[in-house]
N, C-alpha and C positions, 0 to 999 in steps of 0.2 A: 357833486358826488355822483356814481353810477349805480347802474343797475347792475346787479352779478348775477348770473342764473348758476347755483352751485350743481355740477353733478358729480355723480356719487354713489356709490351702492349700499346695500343693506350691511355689510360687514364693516364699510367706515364711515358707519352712521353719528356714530358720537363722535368721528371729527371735523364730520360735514357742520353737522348743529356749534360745535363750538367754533367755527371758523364763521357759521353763520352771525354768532355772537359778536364775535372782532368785527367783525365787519360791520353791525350795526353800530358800533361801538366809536365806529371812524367815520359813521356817517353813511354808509353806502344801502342799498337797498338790495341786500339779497335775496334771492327765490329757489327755497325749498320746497320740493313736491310735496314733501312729508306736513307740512304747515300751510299749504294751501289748499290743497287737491281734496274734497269733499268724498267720502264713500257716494259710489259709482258714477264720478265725473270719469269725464273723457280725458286719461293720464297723455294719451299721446297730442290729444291738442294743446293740451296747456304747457307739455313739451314742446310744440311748435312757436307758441304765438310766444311764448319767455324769451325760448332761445333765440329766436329772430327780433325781437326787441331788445332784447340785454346791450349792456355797454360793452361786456367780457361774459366768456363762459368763464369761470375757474373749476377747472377738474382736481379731486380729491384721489390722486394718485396711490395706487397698490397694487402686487399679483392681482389679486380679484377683481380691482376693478379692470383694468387690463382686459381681463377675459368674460366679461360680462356683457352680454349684446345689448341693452339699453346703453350702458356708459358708450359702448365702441361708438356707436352709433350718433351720439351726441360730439364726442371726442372729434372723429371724424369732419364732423359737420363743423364745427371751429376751426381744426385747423384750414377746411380748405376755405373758409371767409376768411382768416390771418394769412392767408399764402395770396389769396389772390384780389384783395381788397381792402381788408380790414386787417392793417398792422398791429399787433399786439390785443389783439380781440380775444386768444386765449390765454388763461395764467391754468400753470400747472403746479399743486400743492402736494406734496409728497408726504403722505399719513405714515408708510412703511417703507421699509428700506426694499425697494425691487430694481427689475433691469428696465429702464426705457427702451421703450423702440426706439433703434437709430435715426427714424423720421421725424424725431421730436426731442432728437437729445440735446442740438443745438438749442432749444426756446427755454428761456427761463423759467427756474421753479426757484421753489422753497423747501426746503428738508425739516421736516417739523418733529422726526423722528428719534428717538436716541438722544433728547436734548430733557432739561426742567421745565414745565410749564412756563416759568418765568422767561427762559430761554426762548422756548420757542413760540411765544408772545412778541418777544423783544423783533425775532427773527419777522414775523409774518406782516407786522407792522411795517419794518423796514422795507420788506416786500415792494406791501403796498403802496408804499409814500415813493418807491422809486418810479421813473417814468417807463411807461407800460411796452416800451421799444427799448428797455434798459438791456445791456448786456449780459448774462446769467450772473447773480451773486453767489461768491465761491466764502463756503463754510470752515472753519477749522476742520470739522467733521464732516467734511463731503464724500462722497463715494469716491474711492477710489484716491483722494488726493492726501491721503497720510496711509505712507506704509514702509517698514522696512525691512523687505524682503532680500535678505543678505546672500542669494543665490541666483544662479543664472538658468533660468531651464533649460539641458541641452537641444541642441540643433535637430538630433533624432532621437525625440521625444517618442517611442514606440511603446504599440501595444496594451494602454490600462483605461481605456477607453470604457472597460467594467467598473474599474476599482474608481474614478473618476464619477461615474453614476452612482455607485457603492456610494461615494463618499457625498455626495448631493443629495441622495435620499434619506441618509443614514443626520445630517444637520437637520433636512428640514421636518425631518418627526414631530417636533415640537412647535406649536405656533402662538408665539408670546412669551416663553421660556424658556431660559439657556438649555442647549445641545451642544454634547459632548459627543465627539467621535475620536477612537483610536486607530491608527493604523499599526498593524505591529505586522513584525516576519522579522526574517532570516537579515543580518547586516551586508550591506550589499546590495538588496534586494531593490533598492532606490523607491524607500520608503519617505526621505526629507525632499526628493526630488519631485517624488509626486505631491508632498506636501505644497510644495512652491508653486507648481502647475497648477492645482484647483487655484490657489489662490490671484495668479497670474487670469486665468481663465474665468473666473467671478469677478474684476476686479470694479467692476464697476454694480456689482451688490452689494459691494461696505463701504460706509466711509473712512474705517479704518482695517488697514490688515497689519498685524502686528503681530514678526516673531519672537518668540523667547525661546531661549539657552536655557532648557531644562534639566539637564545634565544636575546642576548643583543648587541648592536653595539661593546660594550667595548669586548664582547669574539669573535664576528666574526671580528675585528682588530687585536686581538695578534692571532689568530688562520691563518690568511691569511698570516699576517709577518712571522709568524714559517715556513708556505710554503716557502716562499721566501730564509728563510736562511737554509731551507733543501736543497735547487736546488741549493743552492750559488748566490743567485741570488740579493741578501741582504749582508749585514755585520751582524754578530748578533748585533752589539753595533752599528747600527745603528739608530737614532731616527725613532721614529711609523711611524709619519705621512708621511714624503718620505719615505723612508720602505713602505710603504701599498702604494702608489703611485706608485712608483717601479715597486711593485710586481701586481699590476692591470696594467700594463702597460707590463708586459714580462708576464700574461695573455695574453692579445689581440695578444700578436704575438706572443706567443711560448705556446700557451695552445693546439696544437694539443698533443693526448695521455694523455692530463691532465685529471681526474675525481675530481669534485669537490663535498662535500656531506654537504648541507647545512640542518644540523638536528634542529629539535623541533623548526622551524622559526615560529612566532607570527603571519603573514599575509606577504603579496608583498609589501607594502607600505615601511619598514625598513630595505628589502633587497636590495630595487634597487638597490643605492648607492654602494654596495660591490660583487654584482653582474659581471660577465665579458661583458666589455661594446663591446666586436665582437671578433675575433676571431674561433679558432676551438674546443675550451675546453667543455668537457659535464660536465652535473652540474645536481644536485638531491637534491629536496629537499625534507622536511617533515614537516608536520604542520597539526597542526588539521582546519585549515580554508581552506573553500574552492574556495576562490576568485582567482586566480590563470591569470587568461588565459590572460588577460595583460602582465604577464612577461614570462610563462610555459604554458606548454603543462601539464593540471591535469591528473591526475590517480587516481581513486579511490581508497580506499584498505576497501575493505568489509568487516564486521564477517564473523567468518564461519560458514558453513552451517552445522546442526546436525551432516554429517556423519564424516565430515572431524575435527570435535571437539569432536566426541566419538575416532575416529582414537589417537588424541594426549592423551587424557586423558587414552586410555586403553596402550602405547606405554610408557606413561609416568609412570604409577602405574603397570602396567604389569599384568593387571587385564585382559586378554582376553577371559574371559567365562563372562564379565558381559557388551555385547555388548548393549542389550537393556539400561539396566540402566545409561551406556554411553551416547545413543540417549537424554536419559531424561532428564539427567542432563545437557549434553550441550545447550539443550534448555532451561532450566534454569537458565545459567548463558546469556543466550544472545548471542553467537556464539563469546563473549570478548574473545579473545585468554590470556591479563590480568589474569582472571577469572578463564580461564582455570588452568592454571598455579599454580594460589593460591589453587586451587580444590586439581590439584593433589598432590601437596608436601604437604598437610593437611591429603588425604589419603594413601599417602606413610608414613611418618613419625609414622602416628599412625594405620598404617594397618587395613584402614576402607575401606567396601565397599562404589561403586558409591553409590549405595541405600543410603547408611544409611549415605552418605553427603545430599543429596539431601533432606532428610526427616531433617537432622537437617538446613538445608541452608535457606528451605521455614521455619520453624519454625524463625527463628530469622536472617534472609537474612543481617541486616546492621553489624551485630556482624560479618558474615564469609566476608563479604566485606569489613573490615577492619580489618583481623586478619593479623596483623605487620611479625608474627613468620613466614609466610609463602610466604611472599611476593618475588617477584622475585629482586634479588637482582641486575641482567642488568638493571634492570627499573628503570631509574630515582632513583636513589640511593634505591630503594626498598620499592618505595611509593605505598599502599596496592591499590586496586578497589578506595575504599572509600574516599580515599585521594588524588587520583589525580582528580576523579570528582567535592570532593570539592573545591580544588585547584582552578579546571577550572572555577567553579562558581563564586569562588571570585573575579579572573580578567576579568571575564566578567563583573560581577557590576563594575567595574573602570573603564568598558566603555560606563555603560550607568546605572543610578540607577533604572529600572525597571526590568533589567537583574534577578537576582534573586529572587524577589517576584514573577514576573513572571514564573519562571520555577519552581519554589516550589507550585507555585499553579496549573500548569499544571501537576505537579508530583501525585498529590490528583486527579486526573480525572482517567477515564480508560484508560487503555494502545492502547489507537487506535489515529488516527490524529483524532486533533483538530480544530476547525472552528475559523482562525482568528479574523469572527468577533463577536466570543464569548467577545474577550477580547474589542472588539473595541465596539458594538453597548449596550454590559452592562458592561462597565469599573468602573460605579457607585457604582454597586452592590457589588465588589472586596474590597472596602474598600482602604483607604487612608496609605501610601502614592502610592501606583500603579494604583490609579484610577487617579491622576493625572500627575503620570509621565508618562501615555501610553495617555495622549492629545497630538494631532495633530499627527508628526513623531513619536510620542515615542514607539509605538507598532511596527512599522519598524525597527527601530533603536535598540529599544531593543531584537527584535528578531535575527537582523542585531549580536549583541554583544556575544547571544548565539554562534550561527552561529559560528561564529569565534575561535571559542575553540570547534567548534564539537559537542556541550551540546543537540543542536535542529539537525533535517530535515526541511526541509519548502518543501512542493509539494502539488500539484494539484490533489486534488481526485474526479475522473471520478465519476456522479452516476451510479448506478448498471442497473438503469429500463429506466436514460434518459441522453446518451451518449452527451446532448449538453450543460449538467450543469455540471460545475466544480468548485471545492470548492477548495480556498485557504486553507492550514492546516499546522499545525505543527506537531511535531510526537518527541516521545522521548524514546530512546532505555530503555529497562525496569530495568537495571544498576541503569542508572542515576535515574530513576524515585525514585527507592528506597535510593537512597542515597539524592536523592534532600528533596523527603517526609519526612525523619527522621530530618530534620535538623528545622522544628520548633517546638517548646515545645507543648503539649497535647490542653491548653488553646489554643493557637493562632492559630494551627493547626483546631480545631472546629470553628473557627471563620472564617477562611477561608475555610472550606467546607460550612459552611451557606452560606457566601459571593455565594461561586461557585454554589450551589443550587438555590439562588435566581438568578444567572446571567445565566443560564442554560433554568428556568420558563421563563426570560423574551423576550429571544431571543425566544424558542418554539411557532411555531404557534400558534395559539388560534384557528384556525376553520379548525385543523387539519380535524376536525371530518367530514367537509362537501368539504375543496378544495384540491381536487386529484394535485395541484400546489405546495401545500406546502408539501407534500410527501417525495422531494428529501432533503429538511433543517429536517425533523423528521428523516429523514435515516440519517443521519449526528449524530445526538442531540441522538440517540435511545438509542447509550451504554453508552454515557458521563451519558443521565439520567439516569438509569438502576443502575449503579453505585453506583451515589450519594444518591439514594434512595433502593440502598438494606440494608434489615436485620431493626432492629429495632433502630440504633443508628442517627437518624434523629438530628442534635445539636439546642438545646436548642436556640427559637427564629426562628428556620426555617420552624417549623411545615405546617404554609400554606402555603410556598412557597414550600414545597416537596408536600404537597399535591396538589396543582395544578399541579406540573409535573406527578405528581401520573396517574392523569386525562387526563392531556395531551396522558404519553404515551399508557395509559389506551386506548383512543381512536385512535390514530394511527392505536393501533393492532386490535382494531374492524373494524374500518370502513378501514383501507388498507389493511389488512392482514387479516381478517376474524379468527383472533387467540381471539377464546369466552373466551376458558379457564384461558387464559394469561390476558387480558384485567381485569375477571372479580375479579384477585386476586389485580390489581391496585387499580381496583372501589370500594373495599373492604376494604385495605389499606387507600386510602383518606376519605373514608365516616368514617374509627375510628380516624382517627386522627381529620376530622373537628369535630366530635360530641365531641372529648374532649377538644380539643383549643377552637375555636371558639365559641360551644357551639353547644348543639340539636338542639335550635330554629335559628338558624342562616343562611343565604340566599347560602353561601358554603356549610355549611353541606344537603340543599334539593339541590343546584345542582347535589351534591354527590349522593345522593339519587334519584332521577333524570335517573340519568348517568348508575347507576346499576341498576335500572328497566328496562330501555331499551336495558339492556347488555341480564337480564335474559329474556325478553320477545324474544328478538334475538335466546337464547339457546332454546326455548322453554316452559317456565317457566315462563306461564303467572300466576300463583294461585301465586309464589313469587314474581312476580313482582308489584301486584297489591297494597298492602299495604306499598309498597315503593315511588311507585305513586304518590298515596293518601297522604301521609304522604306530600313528595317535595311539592305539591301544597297547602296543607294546609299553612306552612310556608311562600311560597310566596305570598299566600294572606294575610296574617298575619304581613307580616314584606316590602313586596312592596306594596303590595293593589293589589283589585281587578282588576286595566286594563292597569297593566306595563306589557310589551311583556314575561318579563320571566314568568309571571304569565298565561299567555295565551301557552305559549311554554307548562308547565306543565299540562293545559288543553287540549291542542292535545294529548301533550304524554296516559295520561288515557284516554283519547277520543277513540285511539286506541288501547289502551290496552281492553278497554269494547268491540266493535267492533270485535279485536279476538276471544274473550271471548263469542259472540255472543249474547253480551247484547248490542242490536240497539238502544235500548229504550232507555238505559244509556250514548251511548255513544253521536248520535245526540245533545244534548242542549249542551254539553260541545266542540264537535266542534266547531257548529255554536256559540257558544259565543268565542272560542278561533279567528275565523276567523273574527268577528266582531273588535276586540281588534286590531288586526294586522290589519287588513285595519285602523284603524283609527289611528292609532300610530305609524307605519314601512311605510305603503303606501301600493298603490294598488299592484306595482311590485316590492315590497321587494320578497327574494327569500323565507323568513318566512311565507309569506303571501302564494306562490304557495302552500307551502308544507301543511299549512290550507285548504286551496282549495281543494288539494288532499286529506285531511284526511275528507272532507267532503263529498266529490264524492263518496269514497268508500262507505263508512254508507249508500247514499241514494243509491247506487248499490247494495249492501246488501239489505236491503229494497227494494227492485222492482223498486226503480224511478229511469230508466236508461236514461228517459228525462231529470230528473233532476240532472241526474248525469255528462252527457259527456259536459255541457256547463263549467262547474268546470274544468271539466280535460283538455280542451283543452285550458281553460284560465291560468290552470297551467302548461301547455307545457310552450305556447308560454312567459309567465313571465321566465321559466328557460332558457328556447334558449337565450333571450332577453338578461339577469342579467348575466346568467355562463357560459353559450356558447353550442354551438350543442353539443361537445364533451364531455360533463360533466355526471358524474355518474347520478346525481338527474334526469338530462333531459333523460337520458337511463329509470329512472323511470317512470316518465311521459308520456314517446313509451309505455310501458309495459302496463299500467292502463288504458290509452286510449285505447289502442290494446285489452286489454281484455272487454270494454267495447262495443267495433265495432265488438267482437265476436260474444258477447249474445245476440247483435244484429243485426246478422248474416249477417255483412258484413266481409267478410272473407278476401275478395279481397284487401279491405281499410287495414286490421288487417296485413297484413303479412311484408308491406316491413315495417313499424313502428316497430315488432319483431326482425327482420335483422337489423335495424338501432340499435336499444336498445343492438346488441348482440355484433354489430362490436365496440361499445363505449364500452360497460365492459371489454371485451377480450383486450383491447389494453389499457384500463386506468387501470382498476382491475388486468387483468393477467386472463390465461384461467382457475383457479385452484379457482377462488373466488366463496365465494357461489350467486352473485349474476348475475355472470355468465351463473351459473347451472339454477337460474332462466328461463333466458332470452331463453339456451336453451330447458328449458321444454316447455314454451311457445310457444317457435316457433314450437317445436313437435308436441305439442298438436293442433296447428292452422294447421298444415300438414296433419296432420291425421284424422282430420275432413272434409279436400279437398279429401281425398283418396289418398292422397300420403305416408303412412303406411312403405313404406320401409324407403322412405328418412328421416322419424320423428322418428326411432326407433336405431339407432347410437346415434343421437342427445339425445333422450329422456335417453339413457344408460350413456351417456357420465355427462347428469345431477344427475343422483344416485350414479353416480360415486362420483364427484365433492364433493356433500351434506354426503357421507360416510366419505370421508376423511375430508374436513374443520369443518363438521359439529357433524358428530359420524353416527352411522348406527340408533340410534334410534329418530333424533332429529323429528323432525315432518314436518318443509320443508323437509326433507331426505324421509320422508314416502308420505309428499305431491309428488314429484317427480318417487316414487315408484310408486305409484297409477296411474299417469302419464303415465309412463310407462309401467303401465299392459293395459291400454286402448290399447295401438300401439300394444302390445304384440297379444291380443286379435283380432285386427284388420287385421293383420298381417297374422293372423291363426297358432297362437299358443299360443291356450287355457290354455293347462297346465301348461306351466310357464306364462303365465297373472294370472291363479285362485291361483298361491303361491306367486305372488308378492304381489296383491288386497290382499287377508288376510293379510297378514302381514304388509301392509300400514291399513288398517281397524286395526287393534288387538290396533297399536299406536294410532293412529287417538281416538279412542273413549276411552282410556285409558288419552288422554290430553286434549279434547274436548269437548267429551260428544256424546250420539248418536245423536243429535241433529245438530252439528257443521257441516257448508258445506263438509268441506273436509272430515268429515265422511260419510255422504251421497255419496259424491263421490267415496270413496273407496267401500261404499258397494253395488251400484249400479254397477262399475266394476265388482267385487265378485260378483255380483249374475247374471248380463252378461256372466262372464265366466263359472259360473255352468251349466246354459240353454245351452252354446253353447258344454259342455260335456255328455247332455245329464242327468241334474240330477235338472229336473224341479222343481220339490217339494220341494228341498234343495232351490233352488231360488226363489223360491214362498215365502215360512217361509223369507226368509232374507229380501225381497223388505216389506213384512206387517210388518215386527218388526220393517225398518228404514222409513216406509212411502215414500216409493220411487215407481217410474212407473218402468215399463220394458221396454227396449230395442227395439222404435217404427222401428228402421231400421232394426232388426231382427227381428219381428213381420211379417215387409211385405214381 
């Protein structure tokens, strides 16, 4: 008999001592440190003199012992007396299932692992009785040598080199007890592929990998029993049912080393049952649902991202000079790995450029998303994009019948998330039958169904400007979108974008236009609307309800984004469409009308705006009468359009009658009423009665602070008008923190980039620089021409108001010569849209002729103050 010196570490102590056991057992004489070595004997001598007299080392193999520097150290030291001296001098026992180093995978072990005691008794005896230069003995259960992995991994395997570690870290959580991992995602996504991968790429960690057809109870039963009578562990002519009882049962106790692959699983709810109820066996599964965490640990398995889907498509077509056109197309198809696939064996086959797929793809996208010829034939027997999306859609509707109307009419939206309670708060609008299968749960439920095959996203979308509002949404990869879209006929497809344009109008605020609160639901709603209301194909029956979104988004981009251009093509858009539905004379088409006067009085264009005006009002006196609020609404707006205009005369009766109307109809503190107020203040401001102005203004403060709140843009206005009224009369003191208040409320509700912004900062320049604070008002006053350049254009005439502005500080400052080129050229605009007559042309040319005096070119300034009837400069006088 021999000597054995066992080594072995602390963690496979009790299979060192029991193999110690066998071995006394057969007669041999083995050496454990743990049984010899004395408290504070010298371990590494008695390490030497053993291992150099032993007959055999036999190492007690695992990860740990692997990585433990007494074992290597010992290990080592055997193999190279077996390589170069002593044949068969080391034996390797395998306690747990790991990888051998390739320097030692040829020498003989024993697998003790994953087996009955009795088993692996039978086993280690065998072992030993064979001769010690024996060739390896191969296990039923060996690693690697029982597996039926019914997939080929493709050639260009790219990219998941994460989800590959995901799925290695996510098994080995557990040590001694079964782990469960999920892969779930989108179908397509080449979730069974990478299933096959790990397993291919571990294979020499189990000694069984073994997949099951989880799709159905009836294939993951014969697929479990077929394990069973691969291991022997069954009879094959065993009946199922004990058969599968059996075989979950020498799971629980003999699944170390076992890899179990539970492919294209439906959800957790129909695996438990076949699931290993403990144990050490690891298990993988795949599913497009992502409910998981009850039985697994999930794993996502993402698209890929452009580079790594231009990587496969140029790898796979061997196109590598058309890496751009790779970039493009992968972004095209969705980063579907699917997709991919079909792409390129469509451009290989008929040796086509990426380009010139890509231009036919977007041309007719559901045709190449269901071209059969090219399909990958591992997939699911070679079901095209188009087919397994719709696949998926169908057994989604078998779990809830709002499943695919719902997603077919989410398909018709733009490709951004959607506002759940698009569906929930206008389900009406959708039409029957999915306006009443989404009452109560059934908009959960049914999104709940998508979910489940992968079809939806559902997440939480942060706003951009107000980090404490988050929007439930949905989201649908743009795949599905096109293959969901295609699937109702032309008729019904129109009927359900009416539907969705009307359910779109009803959810959109209505007083976008005035509360800076309903911002964050327009930011949501902007591209859904944009959408359904591009190009001229508006369906039959929806006309006024696009043109109110028309309006809607119309006003968003004016009054939150200060976008004139943008706005004014909406207000344009709805005003043709009411004047031909509803009619010219109609109370929509002057709102329309309306809406677009005050877009162009905004751009500067008051001569256009005026007979648009006039028009809106006439109809609503015509078709509301003379003292309904929108009739009054229409008389402020011309009120202050004449008032621009510098017709005082005109505008006065039509305020004071518009303010009379609202107090008696709205109330004293409607916020309609302050904004009468205001538009009467200014007229008798204009007019010299600044007595009779500042009682108005500060009664429409205090109605906005009241009604909207300190923080609100209107009330910013309300600082600004009062403040400029406590200028001219020349309380300066009063005037300034009112400007600072007005400027810190637009900057933080507006954003610093809005023209009303620029305002607030000319203002406060201007009130600076009137105190002699000149330096500190000339940043400011630049930062407002700035502003009014870019929102507004360089010529708009607030832009030139702000110019003019700025030449005052420039001039005060003591720098004449750029104050006398900014003043003319706020003057050249100013009286080219005004008239010489208009304030703000006097003011520019009262600047202008300040700054000529102060270069010294008197008589040039003399001619310009008698042409505009203006005084001269009393502070430089004295």
């Amino acid at each position: 008999m021999a000597d054995i010196f066992i080594s072995y570490t602390a963690s496979d102590r009790d299979w060192a001592f029991w193999i110690a056991k066998e071995l006394e057992a057969l007669g041999h004489a083995p050496h454990v440190h743990e049984w010899e070595i004395k408290s504070g004997d010298d371990i590494y001598a008695w390490m030497e003199a053993r291992h150099d007299a032993a007959d055999h080392v036999l190492c007690v193999v695992s990860d740990d012992y692997l990585k433990a520097p007494y074992s290597t150290l010992e290990r080592n030291a055997a193999i190279w007396q077996a390589a170069a001296q002593r044949p068969g001098f080391v034996l390797f026992v395998a306690a747990k299932a790991c990888r051998l180093p390739s320097l030692i995978d040829h020498y003989r072990r024993c697998e003790l692992f994953g087996v009955s005691d009795d088993e692996a008794r039978d086993r280690f005896r065998a072992f030993m009785a064979a001769p010690a230069t024996a060739a390896p003995i191969a296990y039923p259960g060996e690693a690697f040598a029982v597996s039926n992995i019914p997939i080929r991994v493709p050639e260009h395997f790219l990219g998941r080199a994460d989800s590959l570690a995901a799925i290695e870290t996510a098994l080995a959580r557990y040590e001694g007890r079964v782990a469960i991992t999920a892969l779930h995602g989108l179908r397509g996504v080449g979730k069974t592929t990478l299933a096959a991968a790990y397993a291919e790429r571990h294979r020499r960690d189990y000694r069984a990998t073994w997949w099951i057809r989880a799709q159905t109870e009836s294939t993951m039963r014969a697929d479990l029993v077929g394990l069973g009578v691969r291991l022997k562990w069954v009879a094959a002519d065993e009946r199922e049912e004990p058969a599968l009882a059996a075989v979950m049962e020498r799971v629980r106790l003999e699944g170390a080393g076992v890899l179990l692959i539970y492919d294209n699983a439906v959800d957790a709810e129909p695996l438990r049952a076949y699931l290993p109820r403990g144990g050490a066996a690891r298990v993988l599964v795949t599913s497009n649902a992502h409910a998981w965490r009850g039985v697994a640990q999930p794993v996502e398995i993402r698209l890929w991202p452009k580079e790594i889907g231009a990587d496969y498509l140029i790898a796979r077509t061997g196109r590598v000079a058309e890496r751009a056109a790779a970039e493009s197309l992968s972004e095209a198809l969705g980063g579907l790995p699917l997709a991919h696939e079909q792409a390129a064996a469509y451009c290989e086959r008929l040796d086509m450029s990426l380009a010139d797929y890509r231009a036919r793809f977007d041309a007719a996208p559901a045709k190449f998303l269901d071209d059969t010829r090219h399909a990958a034939a591992e997939y699911h027997d070679g079901l095209t994009v188009a087919k397994t999306f719709a696949l998926a859609i169908e057994k989604a509707a078998h779990l809830h019948p709002a499943a695919e109307p719902l997603i077919v009419q989410a398909a018709l939206l733009a490709p951004e998330p959607i506002p759940l309670y698009l569906f929930s708060e206008a389900r009406e609008k959708l039409g029957e039958p999915l306006a009443t299968a989404l009452e109560d749960d059934g908009l959960i439920e049914a999104i709940a169904a998508l979910r489940a095959f992968a079809l939806v996203d559902r997440e939480m979308i942060v706003d951009e400007r107000a980090a404490e509002i988050a929007t439930d949404c949905i989201r649908l990869h743009r795949l599905i979108r096109q293959v969901a879209a295609a699937r109702p006929a032309d008729e019904a497809r129109d009927a359900m974008r009416a539907g969705l344009i009307g359910a779109v109008a009803a959810v959109y605020p209505p007083d976008v236009w005035r509360d800076p609160a309903t911002w964050p639901r327009a930011r949501r709603l902007d591209a859904l609307a944009l959408a359904l209301t591009a190009g001229d194909s508006i369906p039959s029956g929806a006309e006024s309800r696009a043109a109110d979104l028309l309006l809607f988004v119309g006003q968003y981009r004016q009054h939150a984004l200060a976008a004139y251009a943008e706005s004014r093509s909406f207000f344009e858009r709805a005003l043709a469409i009411n004047e031909k539905v509803p009619g010219p004379e109609h109370p929509e088409t002057a709102t329309s009308l309306a809406n677009l006067a005050l877009l162009l009085k905004a751009q500067g264009d008051l001569a256009g705006a005026r007979p648009l005006a006039e028009r809106a009002l006439t109809i609503k006196e015509k078709v509301r009468g003379p003292e309904h609020p929108e009739t009054a609404a229409n008389l402020a707006n011309l009120a202050a359009l004449l008032r621009d205009q510098g017709d005082l005369a005109g505008a006065r009766p039509l305020a004071e009658r518009a303010l009379t109307i609202k107090e008696k109809v709205l109330g004293p503190e409607h916020p309609d009423t302050a904004m009468s107020l205001n538009n009467l203040a200014v007229v008798l401001e204009a007019q010299g009665d600044l007595a009779g102005s500042r009682p108005l203004k500060e009664r429409a403060l205090a109605i906005r602070e009241k009604v909207l709140g300190r923080e609100h843009p209107d009330t910013a206005t309300s600082l600004n008008n009062l403040a400029f009224l406590l200028q001219a009369q020349g309380d300066l003191a009063a005037a300034r923190p009112l400007l600072e208040r007005a400027l810190t409320i637009d900057e933080k509700v507006l954003g610093p980039e809005h023209p009303d912004t620029a305002i607030d900062l000319s203002n406060l320049a201007r009130l600076l620089n009137g105190i002699g604070q000149a330096r500190e008002a000339e940043p400011l006053a630049r930062r407002a021409v700035a502003i009014g350049e870019k929102a507004l254009g360089s010529s708009h005439a607030l832009t030139e108001r702000f110019r003019s502005n700025h030449a005052r500080v420039l001039l005060d400052s003591g720098r004449p010569s750029e104050a006398l080129c900014a003043a003319e050229r706020a003057l050249a605009a100013h009286e080219a849209t005004g008239g010489p007559h208009h304030n703000w042309t006097k003011d520019s040319a009262r600047v202008t002729a300040d700054a000529l005096d102060a270069l010294g070119r008197a008589e040039k300034a003399k001619e310009l103050r008698a042409r505009y009837e203006i005084e001269g400069d009393n502070r430089r006088k004295e």
